[in-house]
C-alpha positions in Angstrom: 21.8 61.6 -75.3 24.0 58.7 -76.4 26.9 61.7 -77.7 26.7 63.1 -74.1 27.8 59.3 -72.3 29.9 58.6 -75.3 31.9 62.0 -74.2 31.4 61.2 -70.1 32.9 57.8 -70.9 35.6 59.3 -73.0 36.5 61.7 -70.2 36.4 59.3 -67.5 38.8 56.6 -69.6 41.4 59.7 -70.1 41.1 60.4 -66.8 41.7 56.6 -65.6 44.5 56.3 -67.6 46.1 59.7 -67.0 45.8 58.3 -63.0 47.4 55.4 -64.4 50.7 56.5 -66.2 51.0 58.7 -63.1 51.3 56.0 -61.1 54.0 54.3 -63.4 56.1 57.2 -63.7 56.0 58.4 -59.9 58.4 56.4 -58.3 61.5 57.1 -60.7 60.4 61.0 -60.7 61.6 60.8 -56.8 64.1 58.5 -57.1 67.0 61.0 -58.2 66.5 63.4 -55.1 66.8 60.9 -52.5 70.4 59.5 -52.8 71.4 61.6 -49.3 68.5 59.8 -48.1 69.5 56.4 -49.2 73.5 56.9 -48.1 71.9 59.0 -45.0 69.9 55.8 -43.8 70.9 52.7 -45.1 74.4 53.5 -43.2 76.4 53.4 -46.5 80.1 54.2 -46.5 81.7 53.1 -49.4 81.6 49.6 -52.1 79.8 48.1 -54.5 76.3 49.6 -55.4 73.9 47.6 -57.4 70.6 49.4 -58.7 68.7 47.0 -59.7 65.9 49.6 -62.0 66.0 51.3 -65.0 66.5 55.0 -63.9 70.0 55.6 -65.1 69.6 59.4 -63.8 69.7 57.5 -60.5 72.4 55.5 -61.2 74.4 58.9 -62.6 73.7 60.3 -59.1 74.7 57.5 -57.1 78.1 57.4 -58.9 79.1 61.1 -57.6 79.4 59.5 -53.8 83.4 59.4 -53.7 83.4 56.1 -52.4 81.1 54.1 -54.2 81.4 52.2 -57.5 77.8 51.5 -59.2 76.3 48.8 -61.3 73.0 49.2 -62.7 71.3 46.3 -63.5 67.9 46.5 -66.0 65.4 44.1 -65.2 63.0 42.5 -67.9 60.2 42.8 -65.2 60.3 46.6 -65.1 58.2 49.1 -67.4 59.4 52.0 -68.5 59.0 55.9 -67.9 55.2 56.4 -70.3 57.1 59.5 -73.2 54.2 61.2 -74.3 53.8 61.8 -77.9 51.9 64.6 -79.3 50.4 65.6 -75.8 49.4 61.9 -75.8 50.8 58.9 -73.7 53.0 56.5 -76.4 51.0 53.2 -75.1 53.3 51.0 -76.9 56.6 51.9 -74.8 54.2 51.4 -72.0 54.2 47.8 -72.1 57.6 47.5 -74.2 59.9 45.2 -71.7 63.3 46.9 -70.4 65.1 43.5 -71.0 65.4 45.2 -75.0 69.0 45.9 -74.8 68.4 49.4 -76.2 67.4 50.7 -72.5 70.8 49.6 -71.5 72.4 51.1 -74.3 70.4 54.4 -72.9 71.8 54.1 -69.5 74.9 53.6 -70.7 74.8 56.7 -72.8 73.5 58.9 -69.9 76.6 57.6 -68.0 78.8 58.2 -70.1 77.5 61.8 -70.6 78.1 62.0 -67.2 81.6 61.4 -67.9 81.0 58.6 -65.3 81.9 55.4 -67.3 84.1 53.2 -65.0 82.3 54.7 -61.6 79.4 53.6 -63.3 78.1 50.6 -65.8 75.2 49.3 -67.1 74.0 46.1 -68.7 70.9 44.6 -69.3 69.9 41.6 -66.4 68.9 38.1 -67.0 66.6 35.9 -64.8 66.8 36.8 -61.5 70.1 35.8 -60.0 72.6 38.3 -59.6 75.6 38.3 -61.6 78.2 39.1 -58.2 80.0 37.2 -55.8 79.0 35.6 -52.6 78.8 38.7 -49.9 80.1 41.6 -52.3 77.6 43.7 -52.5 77.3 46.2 -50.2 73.9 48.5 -51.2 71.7 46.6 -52.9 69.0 49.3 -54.7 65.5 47.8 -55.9 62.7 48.9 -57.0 59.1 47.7 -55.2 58.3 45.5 -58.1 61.6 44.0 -58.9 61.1 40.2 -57.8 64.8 38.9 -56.7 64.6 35.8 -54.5 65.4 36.5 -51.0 68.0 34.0 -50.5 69.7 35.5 -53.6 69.7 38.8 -52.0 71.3 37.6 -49.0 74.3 35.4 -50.8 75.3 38.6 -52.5 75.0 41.5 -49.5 78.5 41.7 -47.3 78.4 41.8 -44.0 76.2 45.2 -42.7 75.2 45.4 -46.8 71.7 46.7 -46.8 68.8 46.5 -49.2 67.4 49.4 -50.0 63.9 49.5 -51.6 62.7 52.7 -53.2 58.9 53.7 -52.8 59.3 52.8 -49.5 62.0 54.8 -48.5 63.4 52.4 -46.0 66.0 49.9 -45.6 63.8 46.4 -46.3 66.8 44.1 -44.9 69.9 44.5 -43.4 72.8 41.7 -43.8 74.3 40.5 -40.3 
C-alpha cells in the first residue's frame, strides 16, 4: 500500500541521515584521545601548536603537554559537531559555518574553564593563510577537510615541524 512505502521511505531517509551525521561527528569524537598519539608520532617536543579545527576539547588537551603553547584556529570551511534536539538532529547547526565568531567565543570559554587561557587561545580564521611567521610553527594540526595551500603550510612549519592530519592518524608532511 502507498502508507507502507511512504513509511519504508521514511525509515530508509532516517536511516541515511542518521549514517550521515555519524559521519560528521566521528572524527572530532576520536580526536581528544589521541594527543599521546599525535606527540608519540609526529616527534613533537615542545613550541608552537596550531590546531587548525573546531574541537576546543582537543585544543584543551593539547595545552596540558608542559612544553607546548596552543593556538586554535576555526576555519569557515568546517561544520560543526550535529546537537540533537529533542532526540532529533538540529539540521540548521548542521550547515551553520564555524567562521560565526560565536564558535570561537565557545572555544575560548572551554579554555578558559580549563583554566588554560595563555597556554591556550582561540580566534576565529580568515581565508586560508596563516596568521604566523615564516618557520614558527612547529605542529601544525588539521583536519582532513581543512584546505590550507601547501606552500602556506610549509612557510609556516620550522625546521622538523610536522603536519599532522587527524582521520588519518599520520604525519602527512614533515618540514626539512
Amino acid at each position: 500500500s502507498a502508507r507502507e512505502h511512504t513509511m519504508k521511505t521514511r525509515c530508509t531517509l532516517q536511516a541515511s541521515l542518521s549514517l550521515i551525521l555519524a559521519l560528521f561527528t566521528l572524527p572530532t569524537r576520536g580526536q581528544t584521545a589521541d594527543v599521546n598519539q599525535i606527540v608519540a608520532e609526529s616527534g613533537f617536543h615542545g613550541g608552537l601548536v596550531v590546531l587548525v579545527g573546531d574541537d576546543a576539547k582537543l585544543a584543551v588537551a593539547l595545552g596540558k603537554i608542559p612544553s607546548a603553547l596552543v593556538h586554535q584556529l576555526v576555519p569557515s570551511s568546517f561544520t560543526a559537531a550535529v546537537p540533537f534536539v529533542g532526540g532529533q538532529p538540529d539540521l540548521k547547526s548542521l550547515f551553520r559555518s564555524t567562521s560565526d565568531p560565536s564558535f570561537a567565543a565557545q572555544a575560548r570559554t572551554a579554555i578558559r574553564k580549563a583554566k588554560l587561557y595563555g597556554r591556550v587561545s582561540a580566534m576565529a580564521m580568515r581565508g586560508s593563510s596563516l596568521p604566523y611567521g615564516d618557520s614558527s610553527v612547529n605542529l601544525l594540526i588539521t583536519a582532513r577537510n581543512a584546505h590550507l595551500p601547501m606552500q602556506e603550510i610549509k612557510r609556516v612549519l620550522a625546521p622538523r615541524g610536522v603536519l599532522w592530519t587527524l582521520g588519518t592518524g599520520k604525519a602527512a608532511y614533515r618540514q626539512p
